[in-house]
C-alpha positions as CSV (number, residue, x, y, z in Angstrom):
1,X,183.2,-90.4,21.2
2,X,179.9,-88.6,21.5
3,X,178.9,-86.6,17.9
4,X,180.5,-83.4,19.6
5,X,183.6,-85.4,19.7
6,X,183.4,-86.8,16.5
7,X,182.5,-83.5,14.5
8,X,185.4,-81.9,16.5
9,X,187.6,-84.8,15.3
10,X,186.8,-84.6,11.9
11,X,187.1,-80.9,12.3
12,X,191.4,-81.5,12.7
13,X,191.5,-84.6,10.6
14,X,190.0,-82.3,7.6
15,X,192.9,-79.7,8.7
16,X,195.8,-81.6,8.7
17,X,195.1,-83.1,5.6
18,X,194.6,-79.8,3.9
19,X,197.8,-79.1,5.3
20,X,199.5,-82.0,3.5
21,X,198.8,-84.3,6.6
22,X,199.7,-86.1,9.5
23,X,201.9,-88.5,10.6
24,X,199.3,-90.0,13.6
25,X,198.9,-93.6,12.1
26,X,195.5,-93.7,13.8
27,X,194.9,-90.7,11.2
28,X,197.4,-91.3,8.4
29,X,197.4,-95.1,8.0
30,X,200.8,-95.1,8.0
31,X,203.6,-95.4,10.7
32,X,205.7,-92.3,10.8
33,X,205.3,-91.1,7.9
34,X,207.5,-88.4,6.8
35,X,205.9,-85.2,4.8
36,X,209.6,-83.8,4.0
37,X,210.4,-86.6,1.4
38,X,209.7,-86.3,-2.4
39,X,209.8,-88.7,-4.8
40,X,210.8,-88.0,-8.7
41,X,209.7,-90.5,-10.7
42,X,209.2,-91.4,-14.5
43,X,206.8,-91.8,-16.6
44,X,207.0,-93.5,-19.9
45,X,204.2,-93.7,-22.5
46,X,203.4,-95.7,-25.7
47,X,201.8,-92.1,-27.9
48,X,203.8,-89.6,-29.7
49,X,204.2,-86.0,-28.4
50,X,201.8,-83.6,-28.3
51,X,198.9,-86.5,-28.7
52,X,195.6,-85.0,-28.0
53,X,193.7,-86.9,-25.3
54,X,195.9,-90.1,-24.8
55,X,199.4,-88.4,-24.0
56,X,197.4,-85.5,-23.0
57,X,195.8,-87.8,-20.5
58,X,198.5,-89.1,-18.8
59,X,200.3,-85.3,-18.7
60,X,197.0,-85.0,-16.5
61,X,197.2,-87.6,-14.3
62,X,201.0,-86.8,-13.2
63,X,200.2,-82.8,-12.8
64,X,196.7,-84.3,-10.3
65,X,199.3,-86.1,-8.3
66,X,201.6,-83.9,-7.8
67,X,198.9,-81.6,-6.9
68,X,197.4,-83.6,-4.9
69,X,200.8,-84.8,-3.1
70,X,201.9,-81.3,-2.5
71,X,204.8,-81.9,-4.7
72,X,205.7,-84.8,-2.7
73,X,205.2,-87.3,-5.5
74,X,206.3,-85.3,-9.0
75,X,206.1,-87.6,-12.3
76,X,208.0,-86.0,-15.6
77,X,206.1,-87.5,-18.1
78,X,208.2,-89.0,-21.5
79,X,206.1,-89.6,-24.6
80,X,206.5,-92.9,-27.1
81,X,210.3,-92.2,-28.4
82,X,211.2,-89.8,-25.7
83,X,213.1,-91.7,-23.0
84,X,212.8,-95.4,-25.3
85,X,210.9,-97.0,-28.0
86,X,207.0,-96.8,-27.7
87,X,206.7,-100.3,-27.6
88,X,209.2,-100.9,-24.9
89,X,207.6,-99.3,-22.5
90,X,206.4,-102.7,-20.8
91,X,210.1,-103.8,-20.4
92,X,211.4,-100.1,-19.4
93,X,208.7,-100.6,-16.4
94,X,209.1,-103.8,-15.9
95,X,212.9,-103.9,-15.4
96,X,212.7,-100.5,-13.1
97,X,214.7,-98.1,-15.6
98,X,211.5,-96.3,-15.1
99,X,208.7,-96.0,-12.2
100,X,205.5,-95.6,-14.3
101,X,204.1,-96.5,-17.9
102,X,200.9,-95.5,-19.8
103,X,199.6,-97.7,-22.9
104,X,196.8,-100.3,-23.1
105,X,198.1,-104.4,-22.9
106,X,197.3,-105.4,-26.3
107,X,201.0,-104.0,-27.3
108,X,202.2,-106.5,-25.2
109,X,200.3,-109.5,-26.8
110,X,204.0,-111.1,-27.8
111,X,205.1,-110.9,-24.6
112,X,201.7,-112.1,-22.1
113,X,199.0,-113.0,-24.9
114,X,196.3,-113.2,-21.9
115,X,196.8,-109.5,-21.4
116,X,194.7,-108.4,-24.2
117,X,191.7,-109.2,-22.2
118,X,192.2,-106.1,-20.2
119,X,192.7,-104.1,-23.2
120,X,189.9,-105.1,-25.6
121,X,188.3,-108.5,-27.4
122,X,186.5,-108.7,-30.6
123,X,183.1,-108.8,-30.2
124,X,183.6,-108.7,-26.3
125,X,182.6,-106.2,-23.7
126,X,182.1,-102.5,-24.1
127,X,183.5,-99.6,-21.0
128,X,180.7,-99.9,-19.0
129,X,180.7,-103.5,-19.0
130,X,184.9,-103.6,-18.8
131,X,184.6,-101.2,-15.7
132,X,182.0,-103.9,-13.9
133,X,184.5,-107.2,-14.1
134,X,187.8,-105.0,-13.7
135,X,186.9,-103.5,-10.5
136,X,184.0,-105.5,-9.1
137,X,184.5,-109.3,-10.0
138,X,187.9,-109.8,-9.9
139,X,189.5,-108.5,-13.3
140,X,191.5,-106.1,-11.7
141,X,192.9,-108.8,-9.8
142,X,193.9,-111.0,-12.1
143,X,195.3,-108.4,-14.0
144,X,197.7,-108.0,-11.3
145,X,198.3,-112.0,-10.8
146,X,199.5,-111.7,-14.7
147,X,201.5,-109.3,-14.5
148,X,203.0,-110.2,-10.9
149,X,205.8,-112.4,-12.3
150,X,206.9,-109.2,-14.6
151,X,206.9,-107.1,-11.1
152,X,204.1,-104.7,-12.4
153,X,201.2,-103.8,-11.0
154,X,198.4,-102.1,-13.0
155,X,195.2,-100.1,-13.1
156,X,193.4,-98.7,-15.4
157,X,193.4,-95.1,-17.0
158,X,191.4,-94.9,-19.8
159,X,189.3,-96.2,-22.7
160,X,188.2,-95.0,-25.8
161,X,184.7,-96.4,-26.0
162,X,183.4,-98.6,-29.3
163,X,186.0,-97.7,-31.6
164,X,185.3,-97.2,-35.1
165,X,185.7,-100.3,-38.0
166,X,188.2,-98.6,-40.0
167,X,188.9,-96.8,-43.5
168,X,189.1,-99.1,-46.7
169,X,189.6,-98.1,-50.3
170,X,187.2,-99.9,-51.4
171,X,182.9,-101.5,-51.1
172,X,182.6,-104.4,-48.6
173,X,179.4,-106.1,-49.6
174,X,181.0,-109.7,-48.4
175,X,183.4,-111.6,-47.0
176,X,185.3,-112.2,-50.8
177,X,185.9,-108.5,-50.4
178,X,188.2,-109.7,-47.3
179,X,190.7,-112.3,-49.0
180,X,194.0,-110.6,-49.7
181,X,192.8,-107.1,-48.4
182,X,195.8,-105.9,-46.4
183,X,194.8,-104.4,-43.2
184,X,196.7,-102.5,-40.3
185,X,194.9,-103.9,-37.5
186,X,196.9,-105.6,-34.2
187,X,195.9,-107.9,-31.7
188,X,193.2,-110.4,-31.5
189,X,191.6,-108.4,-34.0
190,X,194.5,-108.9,-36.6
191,X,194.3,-112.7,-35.7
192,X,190.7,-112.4,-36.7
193,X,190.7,-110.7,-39.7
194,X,193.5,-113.4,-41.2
195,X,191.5,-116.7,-40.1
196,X,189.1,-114.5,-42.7
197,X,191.2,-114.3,-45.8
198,X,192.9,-110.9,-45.5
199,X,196.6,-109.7,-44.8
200,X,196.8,-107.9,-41.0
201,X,199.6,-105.8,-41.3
202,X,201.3,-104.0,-38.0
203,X,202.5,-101.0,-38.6
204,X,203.1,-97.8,-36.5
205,X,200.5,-95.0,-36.8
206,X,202.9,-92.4,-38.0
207,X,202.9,-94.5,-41.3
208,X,199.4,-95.2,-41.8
209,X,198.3,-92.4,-44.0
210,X,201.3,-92.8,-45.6
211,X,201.2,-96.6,-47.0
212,X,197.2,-95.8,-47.0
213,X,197.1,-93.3,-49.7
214,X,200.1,-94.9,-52.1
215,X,198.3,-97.9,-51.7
216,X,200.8,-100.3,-49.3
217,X,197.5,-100.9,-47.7
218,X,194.1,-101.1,-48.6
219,X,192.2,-100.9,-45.7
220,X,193.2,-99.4,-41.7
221,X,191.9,-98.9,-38.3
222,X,193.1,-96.4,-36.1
223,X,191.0,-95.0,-33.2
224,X,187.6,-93.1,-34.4
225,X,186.7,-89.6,-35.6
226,X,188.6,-87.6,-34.2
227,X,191.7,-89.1,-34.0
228,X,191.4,-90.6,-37.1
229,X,190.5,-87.0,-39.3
230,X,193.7,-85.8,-37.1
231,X,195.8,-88.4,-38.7
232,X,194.2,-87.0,-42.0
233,X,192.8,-90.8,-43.1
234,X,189.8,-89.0,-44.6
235,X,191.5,-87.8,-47.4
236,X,193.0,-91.4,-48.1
237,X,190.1,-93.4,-48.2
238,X,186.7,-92.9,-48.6
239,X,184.8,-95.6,-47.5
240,X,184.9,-95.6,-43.5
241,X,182.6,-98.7,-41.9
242,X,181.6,-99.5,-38.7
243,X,180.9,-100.8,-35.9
244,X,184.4,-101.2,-34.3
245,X,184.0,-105.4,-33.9
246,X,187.6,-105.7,-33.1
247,X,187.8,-103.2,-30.4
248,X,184.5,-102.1,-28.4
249,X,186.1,-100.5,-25.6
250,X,189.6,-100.3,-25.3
251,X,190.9,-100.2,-21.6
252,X,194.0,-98.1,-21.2
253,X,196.4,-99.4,-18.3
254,X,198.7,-97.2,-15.7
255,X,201.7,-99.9,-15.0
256,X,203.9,-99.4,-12.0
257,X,207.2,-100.9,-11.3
258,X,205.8,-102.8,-8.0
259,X,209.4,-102.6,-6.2
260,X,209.1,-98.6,-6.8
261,X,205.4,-98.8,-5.4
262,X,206.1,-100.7,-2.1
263,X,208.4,-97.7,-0.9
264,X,205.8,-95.2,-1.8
265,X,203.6,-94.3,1.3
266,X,200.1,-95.5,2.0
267,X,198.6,-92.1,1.4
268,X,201.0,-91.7,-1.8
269,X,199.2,-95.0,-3.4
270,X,196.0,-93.7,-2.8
271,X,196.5,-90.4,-4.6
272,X,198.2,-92.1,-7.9
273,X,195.3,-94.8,-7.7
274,X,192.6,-91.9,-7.3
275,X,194.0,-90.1,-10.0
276,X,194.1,-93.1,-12.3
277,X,190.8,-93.3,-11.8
278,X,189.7,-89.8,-12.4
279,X,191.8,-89.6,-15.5
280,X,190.1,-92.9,-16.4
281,X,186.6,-91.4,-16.9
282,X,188.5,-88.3,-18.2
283,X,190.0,-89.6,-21.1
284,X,186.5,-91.6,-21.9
285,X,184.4,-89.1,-21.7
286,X,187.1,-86.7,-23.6
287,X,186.9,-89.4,-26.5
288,X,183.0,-89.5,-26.0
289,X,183.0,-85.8,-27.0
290,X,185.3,-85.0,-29.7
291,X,184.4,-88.4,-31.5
292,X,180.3,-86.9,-32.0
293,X,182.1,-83.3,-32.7
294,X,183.9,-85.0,-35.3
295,X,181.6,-87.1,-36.9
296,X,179.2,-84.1,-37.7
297,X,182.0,-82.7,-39.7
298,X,182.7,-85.9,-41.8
299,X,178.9,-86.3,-42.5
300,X,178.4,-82.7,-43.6
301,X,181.9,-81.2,-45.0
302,X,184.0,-84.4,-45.9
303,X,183.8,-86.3,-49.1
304,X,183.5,-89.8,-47.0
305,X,180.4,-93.0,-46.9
306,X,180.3,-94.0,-43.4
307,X,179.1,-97.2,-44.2
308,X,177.9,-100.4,-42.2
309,X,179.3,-103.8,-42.2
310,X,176.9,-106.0,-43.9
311,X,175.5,-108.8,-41.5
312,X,176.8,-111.7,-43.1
313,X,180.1,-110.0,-42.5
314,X,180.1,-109.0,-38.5
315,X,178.1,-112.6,-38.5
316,X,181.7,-114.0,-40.0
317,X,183.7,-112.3,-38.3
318,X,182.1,-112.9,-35.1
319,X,182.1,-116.6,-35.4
320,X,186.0,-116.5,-36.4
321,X,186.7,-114.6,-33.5
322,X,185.3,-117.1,-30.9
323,X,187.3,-119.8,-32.8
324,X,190.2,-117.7,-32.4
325,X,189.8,-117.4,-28.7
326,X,189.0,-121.0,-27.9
327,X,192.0,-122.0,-30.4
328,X,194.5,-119.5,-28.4
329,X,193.2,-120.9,-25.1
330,X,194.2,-125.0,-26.0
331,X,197.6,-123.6,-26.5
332,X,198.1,-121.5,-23.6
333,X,196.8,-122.7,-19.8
334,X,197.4,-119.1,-18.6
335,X,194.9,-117.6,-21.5
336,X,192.4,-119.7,-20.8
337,X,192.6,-119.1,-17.4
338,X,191.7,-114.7,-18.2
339,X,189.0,-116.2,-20.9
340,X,186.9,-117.9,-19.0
341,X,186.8,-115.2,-15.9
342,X,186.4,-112.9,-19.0
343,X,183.5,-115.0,-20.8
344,X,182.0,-115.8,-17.1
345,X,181.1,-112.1,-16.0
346,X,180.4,-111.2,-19.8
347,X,177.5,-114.1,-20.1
348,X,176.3,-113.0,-16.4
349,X,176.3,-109.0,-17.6
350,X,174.4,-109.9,-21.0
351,X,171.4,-110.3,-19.0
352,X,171.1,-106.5,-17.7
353,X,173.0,-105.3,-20.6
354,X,170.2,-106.3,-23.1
355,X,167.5,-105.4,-20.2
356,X,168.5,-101.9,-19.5
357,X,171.4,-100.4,-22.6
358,X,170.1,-102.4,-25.6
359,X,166.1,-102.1,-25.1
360,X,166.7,-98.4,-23.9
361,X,168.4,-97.9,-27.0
362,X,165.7,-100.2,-29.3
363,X,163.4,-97.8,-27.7
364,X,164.7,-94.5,-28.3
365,X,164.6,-96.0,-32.4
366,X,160.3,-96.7,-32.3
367,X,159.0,-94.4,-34.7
């Protein structure tokens, strides 16, 4: 084609698609495809109703694809509870009851422990650095080897940057102030903060400020700011540390039952994966936002000491948490497997991390 050709090309190609399409496979990708047929599918989610960026976030996601579908693809979105138990929502998917889920893999650490590397590691890599290995050297990949015997495929939709270290109802100045503390903090985290002394508790985020301010706990993490002032944890504790070593960038996940996926057409996958990715940097830089806006107000109207850990503390708990890893690797071939690819890109990325983000930041600190 000369450029004529190809502008006028274009030209129709732009056209049908803003006419929901074509069904040319040279054009479409697909073989016959047929714009009459809708799908309805389900979409389960491990956050209560009404939760402001996380539920609201996947809410988002469903109302871009059906958008962006023409109604061809329409998701009804259930929140934790709704359709079946928040933390079911990996088997709902898994077994096909439902098309779609929306949670982060740490809540499935019982189930595939390796999973958590996709969600978040203490000490380990932040967004920007998660973003790099998931969809440039091979995380996202492996992801989906992992989950491949569960018939899920996933991407992902979401993170809520360096979270914060939590709320505790009382001074730490070492790591005596740890033994016995009882904690709400999951995952690797969790494992961490018992190799140090203190008592992880689980427990679901409706009871936190609850057992908080009677005293069933002494200390709890949750999200940062602005969730956590939501959940009203600032007027249950007063001491509030940080940084967030157990969780410095959760990775939310969009999980699909791949049987359900496989009928969906070509140009259908491509919108839901677009849109997860969208939504993705949505719900960060939503978190980004309302987490400063939120922290001016505890600095200047709330009766709270936003404290940091002391060294010898993160310098504990940073130790404990490799010996966790390399401890939880011996026993499980399929964990080891995620935490080397996981350690391998982190070690590589260090090097620009500390060359461009840290001495920017060192920088910006001169006096």
């Amino acid at each position: 084609m000369n450029k004529w050709n190809n502008f006028l090309y274009g030209l129709v190609l732009l056209l049908l698609t803003a006419c929901g399409g074509t069904s040319d496979p040279a054009i479409s990708g697909n073989a016959a495809v047929d714009l009459s047929k809708t799908f309805k599918w389900k979409m389960v989610t491990t956050w209560p109703a009404n939760f402001p960026i996380f539920q609201e976030g996947a809410e988002r996601f469903a109302e871009d694809v059906r958008v962006m579908s023409n109604g061809r693809l329409d998701i009804h979105v259930y929140a934790g509870g709704e359709l079946v138990p928040a933390l079911q929502v990996f088997d709902a998917v898994s077994n096909g009851v439902v098309e779609m889920g929306h949670g982060s893999p740490y809540y499935w650490a019982g189930k595939v422990p390796e999973a958590q590397f996709f969600s978040s590691v203490p000490f380990g890599m932040t967004a920007k650095g998660m973003n790099a290995w998931l969809y440039n050297a091979g995380g996202l990949e492996l992801w989906n080897e992992i989950y491949k015997p569960f018939n899920l495929i996933a991407m992902p939709m979401g993170n809520t940057g360096v979270q914060m270290g939590g709320w505790f109802n009382k001074q730490i100045n070492s790591m005596e102030d740890i033994r016995g503390l009882r904690m709400r903090i999951p995952g690797l985290g969790g494992k961490v903060f018992k190799k140090a002394g203190g008592n992880p508790v689980l427990m679901a985020g409706s009871e936190i400020y609850t057992a908080l301010e009677r005293g069933t706990l002494d200390a709890t993490e949750w999200v940062g700011p602005f969730h956590d002032m939501r959940l009203g944890l600032n007027r249950a504790a007063k001491y509030y540390y940080y940084p967030g070593w157990h969780e410095p960038g959760t990775v939310f996940e969009l999980m699909i039952n791949n049987s359900k996926w496989s009928l969906l057409p070509k140009d259908l996958q491509k919108i839901v994966e677009t849109a997860a990715a969208a939504n993705s940097e949505w719900i960060y830089a939503q978190m980004e936002y309302h987490n400063q806006e939120a922290l001016k107000e505890l600095r200047t109207k709330q009766n709270v000491q936003i404290i940091e850990f002391p060294k010898e503390v993160l310098s504990e708990f940073k130790r404990l948490a490799k010996e966790t890893l390399d401890e939880e690797a011996v026993a499980n071939p399929k964990f080891k497997q995620v935490y080397e690819a996981y350690e391998t890109f982190r070690t590589s990325y260090e090097g620009w991390d500390e060359l461009s983000e840290e001495s920017y930041q060192a920088g910006l600190r001169l006096k």
